[in-house]
C-alpha positions, 0 to 999 in steps of 0.5 A: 793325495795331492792337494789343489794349489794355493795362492801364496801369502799376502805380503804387505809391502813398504810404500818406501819401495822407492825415494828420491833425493829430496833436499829440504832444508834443516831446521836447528833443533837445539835451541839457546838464549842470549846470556847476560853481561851485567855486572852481579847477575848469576843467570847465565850461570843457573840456566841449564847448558844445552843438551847435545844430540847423537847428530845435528839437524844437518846430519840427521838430514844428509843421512836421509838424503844419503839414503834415499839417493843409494836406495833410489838406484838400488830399487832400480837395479836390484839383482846382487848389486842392488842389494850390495847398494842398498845394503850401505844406507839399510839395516834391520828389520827393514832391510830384511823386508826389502830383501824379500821384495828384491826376491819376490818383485818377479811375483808379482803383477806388472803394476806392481812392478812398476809402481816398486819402480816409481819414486817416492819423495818423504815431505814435511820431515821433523827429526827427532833426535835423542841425547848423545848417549843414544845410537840414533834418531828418528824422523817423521814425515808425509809419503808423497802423493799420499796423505799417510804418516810416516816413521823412520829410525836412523841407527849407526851401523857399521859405522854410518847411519842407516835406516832400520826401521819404517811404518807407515799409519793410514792416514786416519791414524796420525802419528802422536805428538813427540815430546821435545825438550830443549830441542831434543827427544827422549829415548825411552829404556825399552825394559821399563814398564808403561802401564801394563807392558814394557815396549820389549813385551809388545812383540810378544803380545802382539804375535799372542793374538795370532797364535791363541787369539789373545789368551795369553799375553795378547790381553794385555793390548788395546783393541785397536784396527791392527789388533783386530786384523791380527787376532782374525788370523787366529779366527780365520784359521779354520775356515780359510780355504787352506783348512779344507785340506790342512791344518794352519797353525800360526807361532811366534818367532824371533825377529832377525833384529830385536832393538826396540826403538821408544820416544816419550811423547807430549802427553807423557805416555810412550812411542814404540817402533818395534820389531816382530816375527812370526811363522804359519805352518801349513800340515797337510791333514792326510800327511801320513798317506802321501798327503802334499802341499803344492807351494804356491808362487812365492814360496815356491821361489824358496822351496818348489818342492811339494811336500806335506808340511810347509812353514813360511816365515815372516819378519816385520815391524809395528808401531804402539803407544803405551799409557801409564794408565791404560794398556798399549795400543797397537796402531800398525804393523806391516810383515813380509815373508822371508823364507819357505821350507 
């Protein structure tokens, strides 16, 4: 038995499809006072030296701009050469995400297209920079011509800085506050426990309420927007239209680039950006007699062939706060499919 065909997944694509090069000035953030030369005083000697970052302002700054330059010809050029280009300033779980959209932009509707095209400028940037003993550094700012905040992770890779990581809040949900201390962030150990999680579990718990609606370790989230978004995946599985004719079952995964990145912030509790995957396995409900599942356009460019099980996989990134008081709150995520067999 042959099934009607179905729309593909909806994806959720980055607003940073496309950036130019912005120059904006740097402003120093490791900060010093003027010591003291008279005679028997000791305080020059009993202030604390400055801490070193893993990068300048001025660094952190030309790794942006270097990004946005390279990006802003690759989302133009894309094909095997765009990839190639933007593969020198993208890495993780971004550059997974980017990837899928080179592949499946011929998809989608020619606004979309040309809206992937527009540039986008980043606005009001603050760099927030861990210790040298880190890899990396993060930056906020404003998407042009929207009022939505945004997050950015700069790690090394290969040797330079690249973006790995980017979400976006609406803007009804402002990033919190970064705490920064003699001019510098602080990273935050990923394996330590704030409140009832550490930022490493977050992934776990989060996929939790698409999977079995937050029975496991999906109770230990706030509610939140983004919860409730994802725990009605797990509701929503008997009554979307593809239930009329198969069984949709939603599993945790392993994200392609499992580093978590965490900031303390001013009201000590902790910011993390973390990576998260997850599938959706589509099983024909008449599979024994013959039953097959027509892909629809997306996962067709993965697999076109009908066939009575079909399992999409997504990769994607969101964003928590955790409270040694309280439990974690998820305030964005954002996924995009990346395979289809």
């Amino acid at each position: 038995m042959m099934s009607p065909s179905r729309p593909s997944p909806t994806t959720r694509r980055r607003p940073t499809a496309l950036l130019s090069l912005s120059v904006i000035a740097a402003v120093a953030l490791s900060g010093c006072s003027a010591g003291t030369n008279e005679p028997g005083t000791d305080r020059a000697a009993a202030r604390p030296a400055p801490k070193k970052g893993v990068v300048t302002a001025a660094e952190a700054a030309a790794a942006v701009d270097a990004f946005q330059k390279a990006n802003n010809e690759a989302n133009k050029i894309r094909g095997s050469r765009g990839e190639k280009l933007l593969g020198t300033v993208e890495a993780g779980q971004v550059h997974e995400q980017s990837l899928a959209d080179y592949k499946q932009i011929t998809t989608w509707s020619k606004a979309d297209q040309t809206e992937y095209a527009t540039p986008l400028y980043y606005t009001a940037r603050k760099y927030y920079i861990p210790d040298a003993g880190q890899s990396w550094f993060a930056v906020t700012a404003t998407v042009s011509e929207t009022k939505s905040p945004g997050l950015l992770i700069f790690d090394k890779v290969d040797g330079r800085f690249k973006m790995v990581a980017a979400v976006y809040p609406d803007a009804k949900t402002p990033l919190p506050q970064i705490a920064v201390d003699r001019g510098l962030a602080t990273a935050v150990d990923p394996a330590k426990r704030v409140g009832t999680l550490t930022p490493n579990q977050l992934a776990d718990a989060f996929e939790d309420l698409a999977e079995t609606g937050g029975k496991k370790n999906g109770r230990h989230l706030a509610p939140t927007q983004a919860t409730k978004e994802f725990t009605k995946r797990y509701t929503d599985r008997t009554n979307a239209k593809e239930a009329d004719f198969a069984t949709v079952k939603h599993f945790d995964d392993k994200p392609a680039h499992p580093k978590v990145y965490a900031l303390r912030l001013n009201d000590g509790g902790v910011l993390a950006l973390f990576p998260s995957a997850y599938t959706i396995e589509y099983l024909h409900k008449r599979f024994m007699n013959g039953g097959t599942i027509i892909p629809g356009k997306t996962e067709a460019l993965y697999n076109s062939e009908q066939r009575p099980l079909i399992t999409d996989e997504y990769q994607g990134q969101a964003l928590a706060t955790l409270t040694p008081t309280g439990k974690p709150e998820v305030l964005t995520h954002r996924y995009t499919m990346v395979n289809s067999r």
